[in-house]
N, CA, C and O atoms as a GROMACS GRO file, in nm:
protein
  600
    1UNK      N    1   3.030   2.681   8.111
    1UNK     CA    2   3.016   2.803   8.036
    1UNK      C    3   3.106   2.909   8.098
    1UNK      O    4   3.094   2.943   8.216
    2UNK      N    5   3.211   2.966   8.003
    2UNK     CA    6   3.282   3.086   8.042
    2UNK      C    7   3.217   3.222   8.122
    2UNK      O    8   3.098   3.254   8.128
    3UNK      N    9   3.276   3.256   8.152
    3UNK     CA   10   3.191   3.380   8.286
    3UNK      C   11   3.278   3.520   8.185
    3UNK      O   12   3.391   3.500   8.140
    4UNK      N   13   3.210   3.646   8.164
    4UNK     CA   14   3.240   3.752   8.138
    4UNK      C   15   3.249   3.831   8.202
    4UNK      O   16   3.138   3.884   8.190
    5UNK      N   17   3.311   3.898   8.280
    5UNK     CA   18   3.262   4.025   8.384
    5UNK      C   19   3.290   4.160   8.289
    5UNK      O   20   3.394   4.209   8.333
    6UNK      N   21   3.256   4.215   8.213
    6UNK     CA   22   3.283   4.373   8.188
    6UNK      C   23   3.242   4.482   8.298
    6UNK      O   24   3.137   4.470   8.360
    7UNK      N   25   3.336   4.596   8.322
    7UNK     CA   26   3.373   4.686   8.405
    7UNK      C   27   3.343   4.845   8.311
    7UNK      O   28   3.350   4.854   8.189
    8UNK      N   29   3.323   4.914   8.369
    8UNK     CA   30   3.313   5.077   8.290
    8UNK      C   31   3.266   5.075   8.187
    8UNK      O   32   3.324   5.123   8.089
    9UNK      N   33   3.141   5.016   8.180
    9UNK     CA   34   3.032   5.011   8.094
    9UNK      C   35   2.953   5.197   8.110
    9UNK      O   36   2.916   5.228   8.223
   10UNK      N   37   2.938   5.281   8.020
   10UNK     CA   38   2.921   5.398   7.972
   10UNK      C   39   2.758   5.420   8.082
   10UNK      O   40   2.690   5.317   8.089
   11UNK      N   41   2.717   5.509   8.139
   11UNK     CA   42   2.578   5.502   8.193
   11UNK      C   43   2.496   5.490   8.097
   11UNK      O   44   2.414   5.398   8.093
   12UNK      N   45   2.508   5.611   7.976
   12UNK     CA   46   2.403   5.556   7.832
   12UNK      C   47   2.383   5.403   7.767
   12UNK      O   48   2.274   5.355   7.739
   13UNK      N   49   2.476   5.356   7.754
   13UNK     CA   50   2.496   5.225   7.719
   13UNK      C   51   2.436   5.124   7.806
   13UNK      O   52   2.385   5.023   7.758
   14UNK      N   53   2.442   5.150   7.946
   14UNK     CA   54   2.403   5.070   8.009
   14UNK      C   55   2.266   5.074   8.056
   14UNK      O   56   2.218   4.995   8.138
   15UNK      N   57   2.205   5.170   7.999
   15UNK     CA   58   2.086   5.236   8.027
   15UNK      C   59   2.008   5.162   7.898
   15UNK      O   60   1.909   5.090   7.900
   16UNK      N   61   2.069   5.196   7.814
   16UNK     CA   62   2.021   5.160   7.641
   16UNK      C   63   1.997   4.958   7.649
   16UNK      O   64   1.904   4.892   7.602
   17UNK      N   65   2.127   4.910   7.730
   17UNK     CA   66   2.098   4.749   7.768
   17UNK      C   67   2.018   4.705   7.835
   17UNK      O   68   1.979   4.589   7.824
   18UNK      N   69   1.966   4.803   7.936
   18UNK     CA   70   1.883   4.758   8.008
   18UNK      C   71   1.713   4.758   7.985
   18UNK      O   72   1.617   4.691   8.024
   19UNK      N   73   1.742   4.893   7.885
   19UNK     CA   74   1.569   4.874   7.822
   19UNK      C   75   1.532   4.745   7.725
   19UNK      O   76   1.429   4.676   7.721
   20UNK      N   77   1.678   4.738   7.636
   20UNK     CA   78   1.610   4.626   7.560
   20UNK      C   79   1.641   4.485   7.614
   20UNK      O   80   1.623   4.380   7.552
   21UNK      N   81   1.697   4.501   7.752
   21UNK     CA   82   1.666   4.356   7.812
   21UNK      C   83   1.510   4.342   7.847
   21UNK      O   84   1.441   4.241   7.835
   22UNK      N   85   1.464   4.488   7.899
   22UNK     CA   86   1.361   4.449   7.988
   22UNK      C   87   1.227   4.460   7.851
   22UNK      O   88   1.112   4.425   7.877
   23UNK      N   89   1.263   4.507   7.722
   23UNK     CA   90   1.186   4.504   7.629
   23UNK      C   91   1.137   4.373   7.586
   23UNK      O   92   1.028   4.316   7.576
   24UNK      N   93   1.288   4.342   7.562
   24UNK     CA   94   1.249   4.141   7.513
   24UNK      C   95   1.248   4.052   7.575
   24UNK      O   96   1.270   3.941   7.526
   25UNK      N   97   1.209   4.078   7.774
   25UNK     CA   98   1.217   3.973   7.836
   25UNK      C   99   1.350   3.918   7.867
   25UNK      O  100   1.356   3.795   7.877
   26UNK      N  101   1.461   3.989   7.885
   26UNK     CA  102   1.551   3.839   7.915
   26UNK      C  103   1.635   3.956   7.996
   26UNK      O  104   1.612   4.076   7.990
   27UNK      N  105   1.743   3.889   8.076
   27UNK     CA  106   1.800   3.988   8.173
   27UNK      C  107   1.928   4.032   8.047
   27UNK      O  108   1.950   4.000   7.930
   28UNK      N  109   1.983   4.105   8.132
   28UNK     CA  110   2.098   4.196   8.117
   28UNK      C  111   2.202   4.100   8.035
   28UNK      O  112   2.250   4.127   7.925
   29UNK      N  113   2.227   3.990   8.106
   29UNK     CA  114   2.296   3.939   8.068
   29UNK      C  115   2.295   3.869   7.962
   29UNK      O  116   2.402   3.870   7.900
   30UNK      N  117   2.175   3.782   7.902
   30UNK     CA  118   2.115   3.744   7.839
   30UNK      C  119   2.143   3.807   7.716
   30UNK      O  120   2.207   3.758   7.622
   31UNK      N  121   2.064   3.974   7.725
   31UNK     CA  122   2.095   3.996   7.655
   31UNK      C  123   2.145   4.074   7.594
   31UNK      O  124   2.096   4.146   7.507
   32UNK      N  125   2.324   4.065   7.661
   32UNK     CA  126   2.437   4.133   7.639
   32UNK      C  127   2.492   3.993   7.555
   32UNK      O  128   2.582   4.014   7.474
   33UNK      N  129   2.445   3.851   7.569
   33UNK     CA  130   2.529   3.754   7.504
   33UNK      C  131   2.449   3.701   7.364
   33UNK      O  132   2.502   3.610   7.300
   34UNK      N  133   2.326   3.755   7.318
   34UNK     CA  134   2.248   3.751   7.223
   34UNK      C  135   2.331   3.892   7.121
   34UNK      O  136   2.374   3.875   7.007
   35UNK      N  137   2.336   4.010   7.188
   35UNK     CA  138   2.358   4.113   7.119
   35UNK      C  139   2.536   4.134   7.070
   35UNK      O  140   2.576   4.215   6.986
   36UNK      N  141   2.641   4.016   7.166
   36UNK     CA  142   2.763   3.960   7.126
   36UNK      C  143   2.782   3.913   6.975
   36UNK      O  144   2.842   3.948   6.874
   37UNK      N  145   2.657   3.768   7.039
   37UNK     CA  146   2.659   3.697   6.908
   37UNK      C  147   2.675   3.762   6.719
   37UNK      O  148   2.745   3.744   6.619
   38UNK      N  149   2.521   3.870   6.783
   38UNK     CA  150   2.480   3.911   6.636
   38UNK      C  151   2.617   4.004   6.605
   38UNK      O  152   2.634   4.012   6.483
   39UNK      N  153   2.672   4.042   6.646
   39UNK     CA  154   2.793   4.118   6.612
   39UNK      C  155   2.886   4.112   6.563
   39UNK      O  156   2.947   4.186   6.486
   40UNK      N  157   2.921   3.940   6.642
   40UNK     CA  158   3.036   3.869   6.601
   40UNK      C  159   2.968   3.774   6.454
   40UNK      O  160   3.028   3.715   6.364
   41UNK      N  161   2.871   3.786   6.470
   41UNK     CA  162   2.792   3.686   6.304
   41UNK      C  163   2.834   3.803   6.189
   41UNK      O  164   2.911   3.784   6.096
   42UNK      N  165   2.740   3.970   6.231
   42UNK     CA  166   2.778   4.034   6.116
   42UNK      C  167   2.931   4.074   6.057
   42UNK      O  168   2.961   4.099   5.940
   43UNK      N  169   3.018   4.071   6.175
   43UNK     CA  170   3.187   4.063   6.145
   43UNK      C  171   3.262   3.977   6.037
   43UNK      O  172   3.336   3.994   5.941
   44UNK      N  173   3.199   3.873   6.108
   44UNK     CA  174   3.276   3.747   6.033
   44UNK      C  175   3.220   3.768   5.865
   44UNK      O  176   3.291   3.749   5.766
   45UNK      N  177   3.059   3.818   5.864
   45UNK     CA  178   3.017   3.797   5.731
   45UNK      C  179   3.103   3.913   5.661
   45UNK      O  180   3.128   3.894   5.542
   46UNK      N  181   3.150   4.028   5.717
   46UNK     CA  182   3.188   4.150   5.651
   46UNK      C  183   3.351   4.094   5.633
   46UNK      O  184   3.413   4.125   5.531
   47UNK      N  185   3.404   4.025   5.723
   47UNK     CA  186   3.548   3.947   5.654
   47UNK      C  187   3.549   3.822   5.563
   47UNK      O  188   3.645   3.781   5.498
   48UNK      N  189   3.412   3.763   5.569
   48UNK     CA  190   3.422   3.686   5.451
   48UNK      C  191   3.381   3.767   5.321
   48UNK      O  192   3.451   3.742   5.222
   49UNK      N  193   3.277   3.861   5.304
   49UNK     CA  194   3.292   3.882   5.179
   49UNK      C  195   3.417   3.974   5.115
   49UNK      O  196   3.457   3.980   4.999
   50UNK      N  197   3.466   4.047   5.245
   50UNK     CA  198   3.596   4.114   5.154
   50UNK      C  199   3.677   4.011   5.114
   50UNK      O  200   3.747   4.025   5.014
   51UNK      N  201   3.679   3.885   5.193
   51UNK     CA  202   3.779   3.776   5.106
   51UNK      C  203   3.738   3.758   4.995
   51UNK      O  204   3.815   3.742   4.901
   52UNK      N  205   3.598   3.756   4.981
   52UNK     CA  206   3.539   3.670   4.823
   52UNK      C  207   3.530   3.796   4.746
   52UNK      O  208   3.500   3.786   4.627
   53UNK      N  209   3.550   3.898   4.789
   53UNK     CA  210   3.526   4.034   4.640
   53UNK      C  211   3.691   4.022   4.620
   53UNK      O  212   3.745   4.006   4.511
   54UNK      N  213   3.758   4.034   4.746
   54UNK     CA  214   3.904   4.121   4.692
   54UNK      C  215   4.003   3.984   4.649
   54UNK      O  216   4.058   3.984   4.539
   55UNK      N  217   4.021   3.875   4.739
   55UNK     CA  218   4.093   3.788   4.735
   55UNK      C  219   4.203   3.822   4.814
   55UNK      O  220   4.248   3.937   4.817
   56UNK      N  221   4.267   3.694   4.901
   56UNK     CA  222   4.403   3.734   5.005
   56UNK      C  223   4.523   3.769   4.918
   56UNK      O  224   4.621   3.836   4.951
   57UNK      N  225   4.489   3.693   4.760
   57UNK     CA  226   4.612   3.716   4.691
   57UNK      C  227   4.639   3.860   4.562
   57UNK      O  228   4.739   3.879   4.493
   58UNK      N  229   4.482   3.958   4.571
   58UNK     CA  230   4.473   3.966   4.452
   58UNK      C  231   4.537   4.117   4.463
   58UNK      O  232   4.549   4.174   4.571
   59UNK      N  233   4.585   4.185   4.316
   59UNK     CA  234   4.681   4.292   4.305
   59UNK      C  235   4.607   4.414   4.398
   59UNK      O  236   4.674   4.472   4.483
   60UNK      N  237   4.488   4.442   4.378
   60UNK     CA  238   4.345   4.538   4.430
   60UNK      C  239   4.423   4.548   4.607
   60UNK      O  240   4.489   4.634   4.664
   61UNK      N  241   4.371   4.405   4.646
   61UNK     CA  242   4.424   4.391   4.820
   61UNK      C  243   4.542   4.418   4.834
   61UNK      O  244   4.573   4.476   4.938
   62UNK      N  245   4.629   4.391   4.749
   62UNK     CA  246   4.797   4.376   4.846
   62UNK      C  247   4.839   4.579   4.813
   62UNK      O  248   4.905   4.652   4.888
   63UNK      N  249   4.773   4.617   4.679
   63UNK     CA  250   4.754   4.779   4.672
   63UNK      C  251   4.699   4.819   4.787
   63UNK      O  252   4.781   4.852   4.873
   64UNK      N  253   4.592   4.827   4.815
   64UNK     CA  254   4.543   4.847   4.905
   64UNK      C  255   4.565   4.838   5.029
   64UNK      O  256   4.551   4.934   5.105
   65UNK      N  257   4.611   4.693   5.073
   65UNK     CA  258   4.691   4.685   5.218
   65UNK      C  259   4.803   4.766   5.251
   65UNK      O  260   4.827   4.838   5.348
   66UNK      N  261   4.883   4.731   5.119
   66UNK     CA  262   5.008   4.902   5.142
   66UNK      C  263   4.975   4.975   5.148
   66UNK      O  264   5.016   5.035   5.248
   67UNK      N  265   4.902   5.033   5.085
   67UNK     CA  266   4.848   5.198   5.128
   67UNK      C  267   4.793   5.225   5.227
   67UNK      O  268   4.783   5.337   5.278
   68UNK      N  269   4.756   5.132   5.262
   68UNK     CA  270   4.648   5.158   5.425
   68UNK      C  271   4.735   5.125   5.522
   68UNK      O  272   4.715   5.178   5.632
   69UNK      N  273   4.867   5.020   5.506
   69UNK     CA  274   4.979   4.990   5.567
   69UNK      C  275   4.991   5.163   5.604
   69UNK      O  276   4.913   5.226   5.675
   70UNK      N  277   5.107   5.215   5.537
   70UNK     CA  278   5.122   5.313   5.449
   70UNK      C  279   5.061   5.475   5.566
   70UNK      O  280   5.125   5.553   5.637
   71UNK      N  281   4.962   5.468   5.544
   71UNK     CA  282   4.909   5.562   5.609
   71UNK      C  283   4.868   5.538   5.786
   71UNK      O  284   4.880   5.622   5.875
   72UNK      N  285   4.822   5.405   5.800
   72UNK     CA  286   4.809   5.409   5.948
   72UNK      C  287   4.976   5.433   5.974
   72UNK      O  288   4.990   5.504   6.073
   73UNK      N  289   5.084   5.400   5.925
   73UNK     CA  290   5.187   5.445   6.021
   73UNK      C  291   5.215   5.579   6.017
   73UNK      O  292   5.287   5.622   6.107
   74UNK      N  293   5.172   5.657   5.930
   74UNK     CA  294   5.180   5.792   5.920
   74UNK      C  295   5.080   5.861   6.030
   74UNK      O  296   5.112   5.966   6.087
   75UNK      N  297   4.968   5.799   6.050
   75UNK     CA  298   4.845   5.850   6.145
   75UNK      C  299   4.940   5.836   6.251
   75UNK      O  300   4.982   5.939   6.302
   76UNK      N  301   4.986   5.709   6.298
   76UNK     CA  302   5.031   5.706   6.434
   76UNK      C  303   5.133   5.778   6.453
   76UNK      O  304   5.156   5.807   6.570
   77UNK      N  305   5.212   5.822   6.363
   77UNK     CA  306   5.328   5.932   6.332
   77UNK      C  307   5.261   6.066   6.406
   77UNK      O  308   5.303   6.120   6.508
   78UNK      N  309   5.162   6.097   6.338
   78UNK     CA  310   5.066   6.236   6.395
   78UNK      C  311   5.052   6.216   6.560
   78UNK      O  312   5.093   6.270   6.663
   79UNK      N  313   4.979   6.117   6.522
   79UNK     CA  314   4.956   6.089   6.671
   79UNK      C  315   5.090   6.119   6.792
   79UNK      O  316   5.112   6.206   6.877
   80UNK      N  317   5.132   6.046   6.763
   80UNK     CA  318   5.276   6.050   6.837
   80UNK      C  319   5.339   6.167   6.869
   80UNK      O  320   5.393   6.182   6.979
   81UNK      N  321   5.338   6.252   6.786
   81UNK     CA  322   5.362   6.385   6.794
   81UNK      C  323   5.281   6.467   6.811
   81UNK      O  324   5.317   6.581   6.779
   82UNK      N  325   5.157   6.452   6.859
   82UNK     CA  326   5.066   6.528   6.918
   82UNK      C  327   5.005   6.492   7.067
   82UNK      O  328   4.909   6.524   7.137
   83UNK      N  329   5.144   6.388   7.074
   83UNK     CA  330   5.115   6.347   7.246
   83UNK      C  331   4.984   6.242   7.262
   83UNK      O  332   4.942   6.217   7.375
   84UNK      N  333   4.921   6.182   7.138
   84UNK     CA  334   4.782   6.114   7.202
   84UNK      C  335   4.814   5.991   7.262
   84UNK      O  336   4.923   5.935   7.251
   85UNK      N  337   4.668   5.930   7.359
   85UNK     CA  338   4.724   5.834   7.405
   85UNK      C  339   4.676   5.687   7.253
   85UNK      O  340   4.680   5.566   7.275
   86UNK      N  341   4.644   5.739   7.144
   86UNK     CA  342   4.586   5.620   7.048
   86UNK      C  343   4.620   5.703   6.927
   86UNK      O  344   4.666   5.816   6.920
   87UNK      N  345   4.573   5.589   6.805
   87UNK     CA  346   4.573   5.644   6.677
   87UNK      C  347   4.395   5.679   6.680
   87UNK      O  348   4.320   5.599   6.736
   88UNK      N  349   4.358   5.766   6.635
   88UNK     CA  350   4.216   5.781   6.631
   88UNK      C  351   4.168   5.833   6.469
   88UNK      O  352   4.268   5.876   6.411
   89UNK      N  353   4.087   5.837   6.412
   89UNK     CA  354   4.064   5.834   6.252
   89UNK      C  355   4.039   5.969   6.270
   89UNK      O  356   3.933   5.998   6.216
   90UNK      N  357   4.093   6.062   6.323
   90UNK     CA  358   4.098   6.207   6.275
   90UNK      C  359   4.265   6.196   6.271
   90UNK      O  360   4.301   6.308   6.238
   91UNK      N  361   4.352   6.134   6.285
   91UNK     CA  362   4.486   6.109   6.266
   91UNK      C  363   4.492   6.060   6.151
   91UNK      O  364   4.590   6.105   6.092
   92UNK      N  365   4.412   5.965   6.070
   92UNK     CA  366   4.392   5.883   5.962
   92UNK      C  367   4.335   5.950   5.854
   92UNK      O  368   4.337   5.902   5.740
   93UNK      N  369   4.267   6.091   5.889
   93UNK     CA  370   4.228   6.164   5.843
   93UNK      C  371   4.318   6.272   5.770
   93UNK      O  372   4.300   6.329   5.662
   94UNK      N  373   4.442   6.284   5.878
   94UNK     CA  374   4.518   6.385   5.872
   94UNK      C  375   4.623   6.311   5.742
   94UNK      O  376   4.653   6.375   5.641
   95UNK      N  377   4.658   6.199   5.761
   95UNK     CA  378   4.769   6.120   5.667
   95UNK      C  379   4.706   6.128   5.548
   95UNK      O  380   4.775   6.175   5.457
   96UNK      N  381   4.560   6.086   5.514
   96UNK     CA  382   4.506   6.075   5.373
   96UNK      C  383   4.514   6.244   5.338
   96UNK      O  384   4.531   6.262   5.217
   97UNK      N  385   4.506   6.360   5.410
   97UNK     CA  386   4.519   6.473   5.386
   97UNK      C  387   4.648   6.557   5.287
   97UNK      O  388   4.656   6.653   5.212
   98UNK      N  389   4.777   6.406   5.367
   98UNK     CA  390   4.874   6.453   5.293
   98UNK      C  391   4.912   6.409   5.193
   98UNK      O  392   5.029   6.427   5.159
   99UNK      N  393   4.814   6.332   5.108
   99UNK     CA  394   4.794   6.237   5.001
   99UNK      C  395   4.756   6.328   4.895
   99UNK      O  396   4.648   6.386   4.906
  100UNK      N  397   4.822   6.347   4.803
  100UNK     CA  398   4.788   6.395   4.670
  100UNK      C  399   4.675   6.368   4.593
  100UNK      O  400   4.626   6.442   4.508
  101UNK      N  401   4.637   6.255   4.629
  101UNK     CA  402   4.536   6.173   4.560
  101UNK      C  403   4.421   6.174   4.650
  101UNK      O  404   4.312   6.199   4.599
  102UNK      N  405   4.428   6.152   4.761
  102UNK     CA  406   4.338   6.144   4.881
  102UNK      C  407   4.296   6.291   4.884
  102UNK      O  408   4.177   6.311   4.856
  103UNK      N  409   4.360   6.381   4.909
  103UNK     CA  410   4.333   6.518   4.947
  103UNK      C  411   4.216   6.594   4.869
  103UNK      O  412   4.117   6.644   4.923
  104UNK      N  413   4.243   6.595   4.746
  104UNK     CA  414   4.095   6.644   4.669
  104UNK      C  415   3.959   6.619   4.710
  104UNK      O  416   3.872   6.695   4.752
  105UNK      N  417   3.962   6.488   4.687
  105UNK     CA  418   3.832   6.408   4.723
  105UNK      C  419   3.746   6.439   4.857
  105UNK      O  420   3.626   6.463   4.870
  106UNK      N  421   3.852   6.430   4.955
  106UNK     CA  422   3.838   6.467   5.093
  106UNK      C  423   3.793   6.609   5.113
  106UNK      O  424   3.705   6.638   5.193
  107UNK      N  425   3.875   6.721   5.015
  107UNK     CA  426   3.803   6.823   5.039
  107UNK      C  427   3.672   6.890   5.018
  107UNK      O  428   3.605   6.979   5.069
  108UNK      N  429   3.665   6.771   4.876
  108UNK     CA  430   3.517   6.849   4.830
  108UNK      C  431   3.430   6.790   4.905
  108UNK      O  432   3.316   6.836   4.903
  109UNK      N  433   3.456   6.688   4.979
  109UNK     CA  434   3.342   6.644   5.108
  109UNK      C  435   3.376   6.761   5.202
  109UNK      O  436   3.273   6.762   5.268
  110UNK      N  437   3.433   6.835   5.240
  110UNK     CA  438   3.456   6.968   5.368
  110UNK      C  439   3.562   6.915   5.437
  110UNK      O  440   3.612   6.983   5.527
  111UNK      N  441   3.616   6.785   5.406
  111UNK     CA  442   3.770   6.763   5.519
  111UNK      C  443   3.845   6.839   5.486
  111UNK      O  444   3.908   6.838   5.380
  112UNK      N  445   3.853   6.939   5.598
  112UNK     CA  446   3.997   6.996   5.561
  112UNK      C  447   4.115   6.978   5.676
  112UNK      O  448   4.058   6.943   5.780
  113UNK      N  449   4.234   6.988   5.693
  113UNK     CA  450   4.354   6.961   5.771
  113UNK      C  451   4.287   7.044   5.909
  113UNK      O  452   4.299   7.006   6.026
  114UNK      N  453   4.211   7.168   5.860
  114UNK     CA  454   4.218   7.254   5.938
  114UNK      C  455   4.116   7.235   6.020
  114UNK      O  456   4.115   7.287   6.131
  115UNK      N  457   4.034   7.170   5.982
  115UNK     CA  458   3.853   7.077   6.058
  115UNK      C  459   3.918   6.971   6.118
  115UNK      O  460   3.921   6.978   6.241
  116UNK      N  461   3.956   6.901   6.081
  116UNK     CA  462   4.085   6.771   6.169
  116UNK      C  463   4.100   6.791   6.305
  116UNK      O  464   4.042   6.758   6.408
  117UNK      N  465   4.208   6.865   6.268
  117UNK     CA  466   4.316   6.924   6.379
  117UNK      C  467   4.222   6.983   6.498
  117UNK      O  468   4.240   6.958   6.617
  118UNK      N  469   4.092   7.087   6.433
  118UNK     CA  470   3.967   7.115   6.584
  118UNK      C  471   3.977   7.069   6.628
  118UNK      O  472   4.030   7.091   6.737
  119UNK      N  473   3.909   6.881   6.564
  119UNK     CA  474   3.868   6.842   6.676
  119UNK      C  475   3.939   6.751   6.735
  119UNK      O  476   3.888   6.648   6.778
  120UNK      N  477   4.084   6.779   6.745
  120UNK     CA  478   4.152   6.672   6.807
  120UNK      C  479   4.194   6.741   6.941
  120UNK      O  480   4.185   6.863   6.925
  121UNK      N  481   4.233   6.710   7.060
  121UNK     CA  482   4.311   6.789   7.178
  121UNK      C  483   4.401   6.869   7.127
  121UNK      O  484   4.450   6.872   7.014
  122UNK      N  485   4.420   6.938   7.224
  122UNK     CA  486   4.540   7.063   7.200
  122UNK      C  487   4.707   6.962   7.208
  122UNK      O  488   4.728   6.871   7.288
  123UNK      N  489   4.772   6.996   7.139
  123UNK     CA  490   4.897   6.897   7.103
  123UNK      C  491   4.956   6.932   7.266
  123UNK      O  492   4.954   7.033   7.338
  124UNK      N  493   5.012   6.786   7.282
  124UNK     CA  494   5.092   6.783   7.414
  124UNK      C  495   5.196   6.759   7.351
  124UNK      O  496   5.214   6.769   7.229
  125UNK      N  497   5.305   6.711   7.470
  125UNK     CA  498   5.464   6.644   7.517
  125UNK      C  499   5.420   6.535   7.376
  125UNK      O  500   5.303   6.500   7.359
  126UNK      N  501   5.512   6.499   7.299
  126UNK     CA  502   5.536   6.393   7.205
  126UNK      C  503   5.499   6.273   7.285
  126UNK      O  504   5.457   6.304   7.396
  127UNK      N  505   5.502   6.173   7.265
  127UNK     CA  506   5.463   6.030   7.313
  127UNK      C  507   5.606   5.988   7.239
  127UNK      O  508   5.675   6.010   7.140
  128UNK      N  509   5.596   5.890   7.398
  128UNK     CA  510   5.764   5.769   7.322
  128UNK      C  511   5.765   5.716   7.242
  128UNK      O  512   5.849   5.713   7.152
  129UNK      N  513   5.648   5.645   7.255
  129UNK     CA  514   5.579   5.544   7.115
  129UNK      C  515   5.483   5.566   7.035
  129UNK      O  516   5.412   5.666   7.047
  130UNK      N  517   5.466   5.477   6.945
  130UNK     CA  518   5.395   5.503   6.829
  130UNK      C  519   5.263   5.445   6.928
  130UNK      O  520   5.262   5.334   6.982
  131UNK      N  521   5.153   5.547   6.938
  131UNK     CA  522   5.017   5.445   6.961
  131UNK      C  523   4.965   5.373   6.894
  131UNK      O  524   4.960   5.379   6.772
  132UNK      N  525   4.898   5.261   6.987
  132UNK     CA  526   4.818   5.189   6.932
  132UNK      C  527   4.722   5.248   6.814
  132UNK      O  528   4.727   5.371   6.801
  133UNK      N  529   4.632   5.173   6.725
  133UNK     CA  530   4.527   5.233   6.619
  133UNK      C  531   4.428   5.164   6.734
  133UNK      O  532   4.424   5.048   6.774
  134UNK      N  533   4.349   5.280   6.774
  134UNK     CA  534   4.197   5.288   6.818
  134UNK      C  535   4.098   5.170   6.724
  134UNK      O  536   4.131   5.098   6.630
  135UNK      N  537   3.979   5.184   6.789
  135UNK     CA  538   3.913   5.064   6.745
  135UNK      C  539   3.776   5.151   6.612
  135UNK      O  540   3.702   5.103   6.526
  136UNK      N  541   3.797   5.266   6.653
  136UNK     CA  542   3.723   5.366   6.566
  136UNK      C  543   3.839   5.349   6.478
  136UNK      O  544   3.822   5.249   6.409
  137UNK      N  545   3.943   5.405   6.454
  137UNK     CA  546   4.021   5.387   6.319
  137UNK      C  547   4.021   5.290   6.267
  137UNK      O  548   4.036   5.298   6.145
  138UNK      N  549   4.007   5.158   6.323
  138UNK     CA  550   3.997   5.052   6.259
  138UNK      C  551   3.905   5.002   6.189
  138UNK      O  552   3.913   4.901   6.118
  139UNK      N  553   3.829   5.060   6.203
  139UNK     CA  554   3.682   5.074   6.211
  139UNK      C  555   3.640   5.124   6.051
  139UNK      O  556   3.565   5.082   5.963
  140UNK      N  557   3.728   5.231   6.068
  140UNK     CA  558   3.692   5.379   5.950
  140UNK      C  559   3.799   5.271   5.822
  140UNK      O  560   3.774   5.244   5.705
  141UNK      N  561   3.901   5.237   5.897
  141UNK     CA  562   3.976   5.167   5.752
  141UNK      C  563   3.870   5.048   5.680
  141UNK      O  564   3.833   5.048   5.562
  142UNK      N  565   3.836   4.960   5.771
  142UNK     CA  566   3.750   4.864   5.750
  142UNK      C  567   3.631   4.911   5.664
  142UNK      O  568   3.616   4.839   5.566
  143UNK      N  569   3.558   4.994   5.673
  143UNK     CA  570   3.496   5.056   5.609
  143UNK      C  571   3.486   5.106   5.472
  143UNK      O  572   3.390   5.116   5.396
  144UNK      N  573   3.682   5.152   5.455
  144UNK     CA  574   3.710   5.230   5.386
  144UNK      C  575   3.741   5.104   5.226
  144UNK      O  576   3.734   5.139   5.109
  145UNK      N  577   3.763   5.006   5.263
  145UNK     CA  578   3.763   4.889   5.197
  145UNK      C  579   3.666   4.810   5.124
  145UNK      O  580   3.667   4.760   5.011
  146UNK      N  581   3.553   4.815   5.250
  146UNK     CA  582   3.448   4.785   5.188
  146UNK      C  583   3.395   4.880   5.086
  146UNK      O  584   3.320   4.840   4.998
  147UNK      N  585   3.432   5.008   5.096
  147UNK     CA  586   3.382   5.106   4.951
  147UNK      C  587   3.448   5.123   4.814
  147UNK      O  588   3.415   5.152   4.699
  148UNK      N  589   3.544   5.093   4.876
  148UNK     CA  590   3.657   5.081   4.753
  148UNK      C  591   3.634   4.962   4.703
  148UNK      O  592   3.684   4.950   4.591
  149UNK      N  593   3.560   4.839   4.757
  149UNK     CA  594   3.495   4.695   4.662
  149UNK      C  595   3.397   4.720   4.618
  149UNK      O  596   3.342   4.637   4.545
  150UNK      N  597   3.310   4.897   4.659
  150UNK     CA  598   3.190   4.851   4.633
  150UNK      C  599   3.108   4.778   4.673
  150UNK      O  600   3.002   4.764   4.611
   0.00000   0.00000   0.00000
């Protein structure tokens, strides 16, 4: 059996693992590899059904993948020029902002460019590269898919 070591585990988090180890009986570890599992089960089910609603081939997805193409490089564009060290979905926020189509919608929920930008750091030195997309943006796109299937 493979060995895991994780490092800079959050004190809340690790606080939060340790009650419901000691809730359901089983150690830490236990059940850090029970609470893996269920994670990696509900994943897989949330990438199989976007296969079976959207299809790998169908006009809906490959629209959709461009546009979301499309805009994460624009997020990381922001990003980049605001010095971050990631793409983070207030960057993803900012690209759908400059969307004609996106922008309405977004506002009458209260997104505005100008709520964004709060809560992001104060803009540094540009970054060389384009950052990575964060696991929260990935997150928010993933999401953003599943609503658009409905």
């Amino acid at each position: 059996m493979a060995t895991l070591h994780v490092r800079n585990v959050p004190d809340e988090l690790y606080e939060e693992l340790r009650a419901a180890a000691e809730r359901d009986g089983r150690s830490i570890g236990a059940e850090s590899v029970i609470l893996l599992r269920r994670a990696l089960v509900e994943r897989r089910a949330v990438h199989e059904t976007v296969e079976q609603v959207v299809g790998s081939a169908s006009p809906f997805r490959q629209r959709f993948a461009a546009r979301a193409k499309e805009l994460v490089v624009r997020a990381q564009e922001l990003a980049q020029e605001g010095g971050a060290d990631e793409t983070m979905p207030a960057h993803v926020l900012l690209a759908m902002l400059e969307d004609d189509v996106l922008r309405p919608t977004l506002e009458k929920g209260g997104v505005t460019a100008e709520s964004v930008r709060a809560a992001l750091p104060p803009p540094a030195k540009p970054a060389a590269a384009k950052p990575l997309v964060s696991r929260e943006a990935r997150r928010m796109l993933e999401q953003a898919l599943l609503a658009a299937i409905g």
